[in-house]
Structures are given as structure tokens and as C-alpha cells.
C-alpha positions in Angstrom: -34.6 85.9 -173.6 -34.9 89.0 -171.4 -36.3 92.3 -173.5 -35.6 96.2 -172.7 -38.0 96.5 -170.5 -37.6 92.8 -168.6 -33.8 94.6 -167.9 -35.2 97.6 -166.6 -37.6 96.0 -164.3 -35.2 93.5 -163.4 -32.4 96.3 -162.5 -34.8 98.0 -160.4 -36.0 95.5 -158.3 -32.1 95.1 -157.8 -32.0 98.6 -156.6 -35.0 98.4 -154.3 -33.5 94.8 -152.4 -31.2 95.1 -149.1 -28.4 93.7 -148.7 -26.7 93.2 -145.1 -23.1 93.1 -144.7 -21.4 90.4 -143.9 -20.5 92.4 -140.8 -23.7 92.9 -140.1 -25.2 89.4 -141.5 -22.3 87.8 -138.8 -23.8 90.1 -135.9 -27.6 89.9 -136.4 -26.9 85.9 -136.4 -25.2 85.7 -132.7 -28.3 88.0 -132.1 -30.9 85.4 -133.8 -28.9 82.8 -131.6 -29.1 84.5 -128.4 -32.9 84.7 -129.0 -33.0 81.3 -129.4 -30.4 79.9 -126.3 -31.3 79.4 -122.5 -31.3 82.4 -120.4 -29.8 80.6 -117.6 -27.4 78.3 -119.8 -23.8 79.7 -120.3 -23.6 79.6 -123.8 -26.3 82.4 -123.3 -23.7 84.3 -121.0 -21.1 84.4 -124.0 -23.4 85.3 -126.5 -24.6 87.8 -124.1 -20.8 88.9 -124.2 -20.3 88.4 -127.8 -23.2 91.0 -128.7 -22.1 93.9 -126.3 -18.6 93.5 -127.6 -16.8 93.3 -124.0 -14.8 91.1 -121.9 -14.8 92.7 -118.6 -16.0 91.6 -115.3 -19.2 92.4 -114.5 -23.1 91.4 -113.5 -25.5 89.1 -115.5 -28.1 91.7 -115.3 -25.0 94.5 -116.2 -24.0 92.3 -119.1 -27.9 91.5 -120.4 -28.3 95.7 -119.9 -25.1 96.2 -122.2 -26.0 93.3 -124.8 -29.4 94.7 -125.3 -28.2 98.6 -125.7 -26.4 97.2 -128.2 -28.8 95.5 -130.3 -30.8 98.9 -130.0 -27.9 101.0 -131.0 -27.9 98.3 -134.2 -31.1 98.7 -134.9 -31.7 102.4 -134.8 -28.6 102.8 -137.4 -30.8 100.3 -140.0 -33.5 103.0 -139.4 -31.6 106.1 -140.0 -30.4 105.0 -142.8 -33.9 103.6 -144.1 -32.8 99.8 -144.0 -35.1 98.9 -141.9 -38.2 97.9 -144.2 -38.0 94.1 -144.1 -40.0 93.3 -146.8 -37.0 94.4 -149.1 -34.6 91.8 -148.0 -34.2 88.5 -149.1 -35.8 85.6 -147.2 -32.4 85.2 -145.0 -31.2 88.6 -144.0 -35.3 89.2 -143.6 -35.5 86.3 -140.4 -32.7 87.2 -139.1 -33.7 90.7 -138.8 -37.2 89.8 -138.2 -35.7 88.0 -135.3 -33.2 90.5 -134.0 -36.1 92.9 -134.0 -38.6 90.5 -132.4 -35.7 90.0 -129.3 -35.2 94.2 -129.4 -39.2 94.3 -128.8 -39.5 92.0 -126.1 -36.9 93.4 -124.0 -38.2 97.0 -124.5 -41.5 95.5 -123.0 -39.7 93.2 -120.1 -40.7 95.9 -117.3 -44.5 96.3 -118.3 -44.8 92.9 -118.5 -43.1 92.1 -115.1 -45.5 95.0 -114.2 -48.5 93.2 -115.4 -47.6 90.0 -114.0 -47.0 91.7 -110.2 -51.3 93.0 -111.1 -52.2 89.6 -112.1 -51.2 88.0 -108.9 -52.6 90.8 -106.7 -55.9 90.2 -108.7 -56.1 86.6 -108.7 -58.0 83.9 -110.6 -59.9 86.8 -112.9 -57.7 87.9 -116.2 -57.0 91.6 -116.0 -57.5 93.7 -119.2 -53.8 93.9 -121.1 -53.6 98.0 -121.5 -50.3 97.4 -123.6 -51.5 95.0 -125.8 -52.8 97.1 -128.8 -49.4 99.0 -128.6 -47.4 96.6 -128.8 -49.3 94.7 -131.6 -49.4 97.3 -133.5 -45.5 97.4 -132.9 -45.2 93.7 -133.9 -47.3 94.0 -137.2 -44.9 96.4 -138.3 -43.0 93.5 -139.1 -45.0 92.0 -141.4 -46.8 89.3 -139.1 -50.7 88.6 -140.0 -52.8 89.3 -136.7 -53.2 85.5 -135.7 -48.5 85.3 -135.5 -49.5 89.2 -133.6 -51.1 87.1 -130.9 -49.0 84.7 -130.8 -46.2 86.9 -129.9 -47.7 88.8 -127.4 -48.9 84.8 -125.9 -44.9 83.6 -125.6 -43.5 87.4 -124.8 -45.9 87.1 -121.8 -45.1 83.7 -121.8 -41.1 83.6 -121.5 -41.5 87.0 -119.1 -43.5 84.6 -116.4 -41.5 81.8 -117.0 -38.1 83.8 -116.5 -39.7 85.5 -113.3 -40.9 82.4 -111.6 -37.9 80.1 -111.6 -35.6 82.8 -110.8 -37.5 84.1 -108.0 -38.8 81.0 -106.6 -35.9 79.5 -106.9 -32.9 81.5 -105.4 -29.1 80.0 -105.3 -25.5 80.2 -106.5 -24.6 76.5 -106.3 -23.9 74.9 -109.6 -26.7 72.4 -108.8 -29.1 75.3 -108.9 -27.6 76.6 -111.8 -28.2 73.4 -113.2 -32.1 73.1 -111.8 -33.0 76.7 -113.2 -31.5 75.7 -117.1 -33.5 72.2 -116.8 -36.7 74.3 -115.8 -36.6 76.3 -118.8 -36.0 73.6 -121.3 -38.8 71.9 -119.8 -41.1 75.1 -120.2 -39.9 75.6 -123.8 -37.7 72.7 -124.7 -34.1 72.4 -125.6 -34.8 74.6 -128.6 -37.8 77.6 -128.4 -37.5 77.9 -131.9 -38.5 74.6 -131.5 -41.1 75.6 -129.7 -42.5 78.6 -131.0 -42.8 77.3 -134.7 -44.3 73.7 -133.3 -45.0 72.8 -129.9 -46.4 76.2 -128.4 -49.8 74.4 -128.0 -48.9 70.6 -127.8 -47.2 70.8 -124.7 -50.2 68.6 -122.7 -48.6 65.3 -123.9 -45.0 66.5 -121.9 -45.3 65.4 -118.4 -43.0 65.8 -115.9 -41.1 63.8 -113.0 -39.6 66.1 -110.2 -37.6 63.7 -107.7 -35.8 65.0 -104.8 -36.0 64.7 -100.8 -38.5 66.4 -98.6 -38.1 69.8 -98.7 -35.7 70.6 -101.2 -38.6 73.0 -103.0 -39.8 70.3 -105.2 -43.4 72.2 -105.0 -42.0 76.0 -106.0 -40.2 74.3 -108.8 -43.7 72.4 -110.1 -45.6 76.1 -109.4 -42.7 77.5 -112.0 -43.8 75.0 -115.0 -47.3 75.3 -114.2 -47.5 79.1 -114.5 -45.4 79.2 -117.2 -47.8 77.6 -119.4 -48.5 79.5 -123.4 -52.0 81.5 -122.5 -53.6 82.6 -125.6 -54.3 86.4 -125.8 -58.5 87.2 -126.5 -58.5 90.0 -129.1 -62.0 90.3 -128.0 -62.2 90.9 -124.3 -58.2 92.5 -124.5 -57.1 90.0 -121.8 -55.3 86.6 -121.7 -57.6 83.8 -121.7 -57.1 83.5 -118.2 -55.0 84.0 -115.1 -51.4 82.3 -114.2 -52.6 82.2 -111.1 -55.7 79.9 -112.0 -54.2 77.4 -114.6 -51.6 75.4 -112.0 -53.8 73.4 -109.2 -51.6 70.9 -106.7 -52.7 68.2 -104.6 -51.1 66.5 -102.0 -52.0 62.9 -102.6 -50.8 61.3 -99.3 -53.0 63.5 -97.2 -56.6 61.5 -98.6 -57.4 58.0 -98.0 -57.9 56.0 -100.5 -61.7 55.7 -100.5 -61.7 60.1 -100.5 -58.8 60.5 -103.1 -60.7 59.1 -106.5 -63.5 62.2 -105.9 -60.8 64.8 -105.0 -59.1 63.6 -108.4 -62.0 62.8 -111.0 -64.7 65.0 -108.6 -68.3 62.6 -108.0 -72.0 62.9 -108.8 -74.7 64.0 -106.3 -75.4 60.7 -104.7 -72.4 58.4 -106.2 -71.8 57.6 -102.1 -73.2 58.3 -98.5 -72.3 61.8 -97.8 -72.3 62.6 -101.5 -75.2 65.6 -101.0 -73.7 67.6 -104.0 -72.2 67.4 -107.3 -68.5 68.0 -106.6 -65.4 68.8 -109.3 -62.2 67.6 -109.0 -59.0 68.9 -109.7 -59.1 67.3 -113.4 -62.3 68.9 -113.7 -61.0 72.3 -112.6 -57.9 72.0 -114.9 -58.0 74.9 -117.5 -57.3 74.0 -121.1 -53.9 75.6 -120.5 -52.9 74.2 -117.0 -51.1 72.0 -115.7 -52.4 69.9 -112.2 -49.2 68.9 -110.0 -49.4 65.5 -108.0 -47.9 65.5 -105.6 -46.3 62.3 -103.2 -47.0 60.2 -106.3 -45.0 57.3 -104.6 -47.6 57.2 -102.0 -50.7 55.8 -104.5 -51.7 52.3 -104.5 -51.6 50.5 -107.5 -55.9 51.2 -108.3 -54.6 54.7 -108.2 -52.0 54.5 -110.8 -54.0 52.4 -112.9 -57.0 55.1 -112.9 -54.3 58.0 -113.1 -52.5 56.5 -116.3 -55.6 56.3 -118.3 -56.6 59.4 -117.8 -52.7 60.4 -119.0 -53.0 58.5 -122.2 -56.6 58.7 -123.0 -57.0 62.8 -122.2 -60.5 61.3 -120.6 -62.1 60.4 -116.8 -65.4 59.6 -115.5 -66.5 61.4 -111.7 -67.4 58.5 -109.5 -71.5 57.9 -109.8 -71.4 59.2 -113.6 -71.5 57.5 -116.9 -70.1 61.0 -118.7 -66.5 61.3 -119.9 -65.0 64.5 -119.6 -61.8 66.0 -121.4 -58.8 66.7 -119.7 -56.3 68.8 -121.7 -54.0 70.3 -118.9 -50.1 69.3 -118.5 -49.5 67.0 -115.6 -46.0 67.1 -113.2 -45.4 64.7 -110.6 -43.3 64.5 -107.8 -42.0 61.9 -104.7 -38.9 61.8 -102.5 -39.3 57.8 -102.7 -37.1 55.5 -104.5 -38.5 54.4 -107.8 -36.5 52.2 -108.7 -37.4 49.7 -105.5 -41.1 50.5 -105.5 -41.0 49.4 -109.1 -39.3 46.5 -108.5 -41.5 45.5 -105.5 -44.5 46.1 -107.6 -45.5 48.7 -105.9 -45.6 51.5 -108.9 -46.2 50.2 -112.2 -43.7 50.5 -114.9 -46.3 51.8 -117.8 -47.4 54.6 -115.3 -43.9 55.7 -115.1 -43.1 56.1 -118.2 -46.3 58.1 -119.0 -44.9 60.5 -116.0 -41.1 60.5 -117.3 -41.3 62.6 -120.3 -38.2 64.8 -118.3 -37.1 63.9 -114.9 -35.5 66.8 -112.7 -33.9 65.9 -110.0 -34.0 69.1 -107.0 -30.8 69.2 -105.3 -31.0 68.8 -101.5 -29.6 71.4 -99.0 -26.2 70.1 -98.1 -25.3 69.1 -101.8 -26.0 72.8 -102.7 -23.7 74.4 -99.5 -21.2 71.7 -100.4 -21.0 73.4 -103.9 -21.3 77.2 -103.0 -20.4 78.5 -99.5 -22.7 81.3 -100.3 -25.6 79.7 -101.0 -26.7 79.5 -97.0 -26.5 83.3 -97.5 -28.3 83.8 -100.6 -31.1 81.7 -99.5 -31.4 83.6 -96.1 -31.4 86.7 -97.8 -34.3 85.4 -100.0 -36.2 84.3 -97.3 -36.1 87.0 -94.7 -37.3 89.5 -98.0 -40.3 87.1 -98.1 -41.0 87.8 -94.7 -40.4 91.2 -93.5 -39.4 92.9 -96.9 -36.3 94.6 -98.4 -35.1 96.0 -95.0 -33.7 92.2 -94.0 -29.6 93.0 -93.2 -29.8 93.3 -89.5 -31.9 90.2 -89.3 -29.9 88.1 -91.9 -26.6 89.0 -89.9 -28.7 88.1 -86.7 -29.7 84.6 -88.1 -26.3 84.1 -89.4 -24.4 84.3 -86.2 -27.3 82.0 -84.7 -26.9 79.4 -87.2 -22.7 79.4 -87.0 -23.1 79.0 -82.7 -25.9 76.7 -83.0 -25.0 74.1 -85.6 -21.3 74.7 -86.7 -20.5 74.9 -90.5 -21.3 70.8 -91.2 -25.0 70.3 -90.1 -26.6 68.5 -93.1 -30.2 69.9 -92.9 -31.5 67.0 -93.4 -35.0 69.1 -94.2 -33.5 71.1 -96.9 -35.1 74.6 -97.8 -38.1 74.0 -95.9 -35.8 73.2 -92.7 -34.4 76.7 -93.0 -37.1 78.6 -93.6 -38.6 77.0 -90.0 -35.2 77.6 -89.0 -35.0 81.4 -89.4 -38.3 81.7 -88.0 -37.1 80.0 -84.8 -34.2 82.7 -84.4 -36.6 85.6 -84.8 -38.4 84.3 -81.8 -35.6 82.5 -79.7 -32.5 83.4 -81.0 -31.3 79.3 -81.2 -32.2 76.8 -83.5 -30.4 73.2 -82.3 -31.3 71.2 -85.5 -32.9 68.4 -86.0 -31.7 65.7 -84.3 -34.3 63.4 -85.0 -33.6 63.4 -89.2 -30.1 63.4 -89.1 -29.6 60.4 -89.7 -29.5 61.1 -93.6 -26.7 63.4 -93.0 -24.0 60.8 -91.4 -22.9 59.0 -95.3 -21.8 62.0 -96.1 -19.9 62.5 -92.8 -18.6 59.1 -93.2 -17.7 60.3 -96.7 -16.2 63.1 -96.1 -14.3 61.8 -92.8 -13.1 58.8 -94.9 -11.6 61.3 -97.5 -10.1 63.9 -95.2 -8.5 61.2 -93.2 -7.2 59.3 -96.4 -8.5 56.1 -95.1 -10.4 54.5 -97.7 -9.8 52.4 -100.1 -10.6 52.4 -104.0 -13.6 50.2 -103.6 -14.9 52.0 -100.2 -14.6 55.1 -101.6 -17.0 53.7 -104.4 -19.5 52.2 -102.3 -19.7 55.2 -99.8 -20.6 57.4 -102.7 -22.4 55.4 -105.3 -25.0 55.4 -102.1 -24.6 58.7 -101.0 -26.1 59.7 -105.0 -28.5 57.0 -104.5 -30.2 58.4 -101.7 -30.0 61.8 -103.6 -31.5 60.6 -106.8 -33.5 57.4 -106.0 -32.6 55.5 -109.1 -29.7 53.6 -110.3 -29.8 55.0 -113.9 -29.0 58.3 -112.7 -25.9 56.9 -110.5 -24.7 55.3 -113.5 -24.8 58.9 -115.5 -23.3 61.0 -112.7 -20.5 58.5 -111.6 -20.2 57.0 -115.6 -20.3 53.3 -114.1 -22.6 50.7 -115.9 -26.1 50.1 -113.8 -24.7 46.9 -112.9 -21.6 48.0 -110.8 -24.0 51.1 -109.1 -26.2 48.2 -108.2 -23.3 46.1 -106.5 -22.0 49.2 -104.7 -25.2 50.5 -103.6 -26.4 47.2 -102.3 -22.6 46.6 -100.1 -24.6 49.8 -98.2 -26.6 48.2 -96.6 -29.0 46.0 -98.8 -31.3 48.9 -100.1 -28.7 51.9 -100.3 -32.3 54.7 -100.1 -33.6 55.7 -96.7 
């Protein structure tokens, strides 16, 4: 039984909690889910909408402006009217707000960050100081973290900023399909869920490899660079720096561009000695993997079977040997792989080993080619000409983007196929600059005619049900390379993909 002075105690502890509305309780939770959704997903975009209160027409970067003004307006109220102490909430109202105000922080910080990140890649492979950083842990403790969760903010705001600026800068376009590539990116940097993430998986991402498939050219390699520098880097209380560079912790290899008898030392590195020529110790790019990097290998459908065998034990033991050396060494970086070869056959010929493919598989993303993308968007020739020519000559790009424009519609029509994707274009507008024509390539356009045939068959209305199937159950198989995938995008059972894809011509992947 409760005396006088239990009551009285009781009754002031009442007095001294916070309450938030329901009002406010209902807001603070779309805010909480915001922080929590895919930047580039659109659920994010309605949320986005939902939190500034408005309906009307206007840019993603407008709307994330208006959305984030509005949180701030939210917030400041709390702390005029001393409701801001979030200690005196109970353990509901308290995360949410914890998390509101966590969101509110980072974005006040986006431009010094983005700031920082520019320095960092001017400076290179050395970790600058962080002159923020005490600021803005200081800012963080305020609510109520211990100094080890400080860091770890500061590691995933730094984290999400570089992961946000790589895949949308490397990786310009308004076709759905990009849409599409720049939401898988993400989840595969943070997963489906970064609250996932952040309370579970911020340092346990080594084990989550990743498959990029696609044709030559598509920008299979920028979309590798964005995972790999996107990686959590712990910040060093110590030194006041990140524990090292971006720029440092993603190392690619090409692996069809070393024989066999070189491409064991380039991977594992070799012992002084271990062969003739062997004059010096030498490290390979397992070796130079930073405990928070990630090595991309490249043309992975290239490697002979020794290969994969030596590659998937390294994978699942974490472990490799250099070549003339009985020491194991530790790997603990993330790997990514890519090919534009079909899997599916190689495996079935024998040629790449089942068990290694499932080690790589942990996420498959498939990078859209060239024509797919213009097919989608009849902009997206014009974004990504925009984009490159401000790689090349800098902001001041309109006179040369109309130039390469009217080049490109003389030249090639409006159907050309670029059957060389992204990296086709970029040679392309280089061409222009010098000659003013670009002709195509004539020699690799032979990918391009199933979808003329495709296209002419449908225009023309002169297919039937089951041409219409065959012509583009192999048109997607040449795009993704497996069956599986056919069978998701077109909803027909592996079996029936199969059937249509071999009426193409046996193999149905060029």
C-alpha cells in the first residue's frame, strides 16, 4: 500500500514525464519512418510529402528542402517550450524523438560532410583530420548516447552521406531501370531495413557479397566503386580522423587481363623467390584489402575452374596463403563480382562451379544496358550527355551538349541500339568534339537486331502469341544472362523461358 509520501513522490514524477500528443506522436512516427526508408525508393518520396504537409508539383531536392524545414520548425517548438529533454519521456515518445532528432542532425550536417568527402578525394589514400567531429559529437551526446553510440553516429552519418553521393553521382539517369539500379544499390549498402542495419549488421557486412551482371559497358564498375566506398569506417577518437580513406578501402581487378600462371600472385600476392622472376616479396589485392574494404573482381566469368576453387575458400574461410609461403593471412574486406557472361550456361557446361556462385550471390543487380534505359525514358540520352560533358569540360557544357545532340540525331537516327552502352557514349561524345560524326558501331550491332526484330514484329502486328514470346523471353535473356530472372520479369515458370529461349536459336545469350 502506497503511504503520503510514496503519493507525493509518485505525483511528481508524474509532473516531471512528457507526454507527446497524439498529433505530434502521429507526426514524429512518419518522421522515424522516413529515417528509416530508401532515399531513392518512392515510399520515401510520399513520406517526404507527408512530413512537409504539401501536394504540389515540385523537385526531389525542393520537396527533401521543404520536408526537412519542417522537421526543424517541429523541433525548435519542443525547445521553446522546454519539451525537448528526452530523458523525461517514456521509452516510446523518447525513440521516436531520439530519432527525429538524430534525422534533424544529420541533414543540418549534409553540406560539411559532402564538403569533407570532396577533401578526402583531393587528398587521397591518407585520412584527413575530421574538424567537425567534436562539434557534432558533442551535439549527438546531448541526446543521451554514451561516447562509443557518439562514434557510431558520426561512422553511418558519414557513412549514408558517401553512399548517397556516390550512386547518385556515378550513376546519372531518369529511366525507371535506373531508378530501379540506384534503390537496389542502397539496400545492398545498408540493407532493406537500416534500422536493420545500424542496430545489427553495421560491422558484419564482409559475409554479403555481391553479383553485378550486365553487358559490357553498362557501368557495371562505377556501380561496384559505389558499394565499395560506401563501406561503415570507424571514426579514431584518438588521431580525430576516420580510420581510413574511401578512397583506399575499394581495390578492383580486372581478372581477364592476367594469365593464369600471373593471376594467383596479383590475387593472394607471392614470396621472394616462390618463382623465376620472383626477386621481391609482393602483396596482392587480398593483402591490400583494409579491414573495411571491399576488393571488386571483375570479369569473374573469365576464371578457370583452379581459380574459382582458390577464390571460394578464401570467401568462406576469411583466409589465403601468397604463393611460396606457408603463412595464412586474414582477409576481412567485402567482395563484389561482376561478368557480362551467361551464368547459367557456363554452369551448366561446368565451366563455373555452382558452390562458388552461391558464395558470390548474396544480392544479384542486374545494370540495365543502354537501349533498355532510352527505351524507358526519352531523356535519358540527354541526362547522360549532360553528365558526361560536366566530367569533361566542367559546368559550362550547353553549347557542346546541343552540339553532340544534333551529331548523334544526323549520325545514328533515334533507333541505334548502342550496343556499348554508357562506355559507347562516352567514346562517342569524345569523337564529336574532335570530328563532329560518330557512325556507330557497326561491328557490335549485331546485339541490337532482336530488339529490331521485336519491335518491327510489334509495330507491324505480325506476330503471333508464341513468337511474340520467344522474341522476348530472349531478348531478357541476353539482358540478364539467367533463366531465373526471365521467369521473375515475364512471371513464366523456368521451364517455359527455357523452351522459348532455346526456339532462338539453341543458346538464346550472345
Amino acid at each position: 500500500m502506497l503511504t503520503f509520501n510514496d503519493n507525493a513522490m509518485y505525483i511528481l514524477c508524474m509532473k516531471n514525464t512528457l507526454l507527446l500528443t497524439p498529433a505530434e506522436r502521429d507526426y514524429f512516427k512518419t518522421v522515424a519512418q522516413a529515417a528509416f526508408t530508401n532515399p531513392f525508393s518512392p515510399a520515401r518520396i510520399e513520406l517526404d510529402r507527408k512530413i512537409a504537409g504539401t501536394d504540389a508539383a515540385m523537385s526531389w531536392d525542393d520537396l527533401v528542402e521543404l520536408a526537412i524545414s519542417r522537421i526543424a520548425e517541429r523541433i525548435a517548438s519542443l525547445k521553446k517550450a522546454g519539451r525537448d529533454d528526452l530523458e523525461r519521456y517514456g521509452e516510446d515518445d523518447r525513440e521516436l524523438l531520439r530519432t527525429a532528432f538524430l534525422f534533424d542532425i544529420y541533414h543540418r550536417y549534409r553540406q560539411i560532410f559532402d564538403d569533407f568527402i570532396l577533401k578526402q578525394l583531393a587528398s587521397g589514400d591518407a585520412p584527413i583530420p575530421v574538424p567537425f567531429a567534436k562539434e557534432l559529437l558533442s551535439v549527438i551526446a546531448a541526446l543521451g548516447l554514451d561516447e562509443s553510440g557518439c562514434h557510431r553516429y558520426l561512422g553511418i552519418f558519414y557513412q549514408i552521406r558517401r553512399a548517397f553521393y556516390f550512386i547518385e553521382t556515378a550513376l546519372t539517369g531518369l529511366s525507371s531501370s535506373m531508378h530501379g539500379l540506384r534503390l537496389q544499390l542502397w539496400n545492398n549498402i545498408f540493407t532493406c531495413n537500416i534500422n536493420w542495419y545500424e542496430q545489427h549488421l553495421w560491422n558484419r557486412m564482409e559475409d554479403f557479397s555481391t553479383l553485378l551482371l550486365g553487358e559490357t559497358g553498362t557501368g557495371k564498375g562505377a556501380a561496384a566503386a559505389a558499394i565499395g566506398r560506401s563501406g561503415f569506417i570507424p571514426f579514431d577518437g584518438r588521431s580525430g580522423r576516420f580510420s581510413e580513406s574511401f578512397t583506399r578501402n575499394f581495390i578492383a581487378i580486372n581478372l581477364s587481363q592476367y594469365p593464369e600462371s600471373l593471376l594467383e600472385s596479383e590475387l593472394f600476392g607471392h614470396k621472394k623467390g616462390a618463382f623465376t622472376g620472383a626477386i621481391e616479396n609482393h602483396e596482392g589485392i587480398f593483402s591490400r584489402c583494409t579491414p573495411h574494404g571491399s576488393i571488386f573482381l571483375d570479369e569473374i566469368g573469365d576464371v578457370s575452374v583452379p581459380v574459382q576453387i582458390k577464390l571460394l575458400q578464401v570467401i568462406q574461410e576469411r583466409t589465403f596463403t601468397p604463393v611460396g609461403s606457408h603463412e595464412r593471412q586474414r582477409f576481412q574486406g567485402r567482395v563484389i563480382a561482376a561478368t557480362n557472361r551467361p551464368l547459367d550456361d557456363l554452369r551448366r557446361a561446368g565451366q563455373f562451379r555452382d558452390d562458388f556462385y552461391y558464395r558470390l550471390c548474396s544480392d544479384i543487380i542486374v545494370v540495365p544496358p543502354l537501349r533498355q534505359r532510352i527505351q524507358e525514358e526519352p531523356r535519358e540520352l540527354e541526362a547522360l550527355l549532360g553528365s558526361i560533358l560536366r566530367r569533361m569540360i566542367g559546368e559550362d557544357a550547353a553549347t557542346h551538349a546541343r552540339l553532340v545532340r544534333e551529331a548523334l540525331g544526323r549520325d545514328l537516327g533515334s533507333h541505334y541500339a548502342w550496343p556499348g552502352n554508357v562506355r559507347e557514349l562516352e567514346q562517342a561524345v569524345r569523337r564529336i568534339i574532335i570530328t563532329r560524326h560518330y557512325r556507330g558501331d557497326t561491328a557490335a550491332s549485331a546485339p541490337s537486331e532482336p530488339t529490331d526484330r521485336l519491335l518491327a514484329g510489334i509495330e507491324a502486328g505480325s506476330m503471333d502469341a508464341q513468337q511474340l514470346m520467344t522474341e522476348y523471353c530472349g531478348l531478357l535473356y541476353r539482358r540478364f544472362g539467367t533463366y531465373e530472372d526471365v521467369a521473375r520479369t515475364t512471371g513464366l515458370d523456368r521451364r517455359t523461358v527455357k523452351k522459348y529461349v532455346l526456339l532462338t536459336g539453341g543458346k538464346g545469350a550472345a
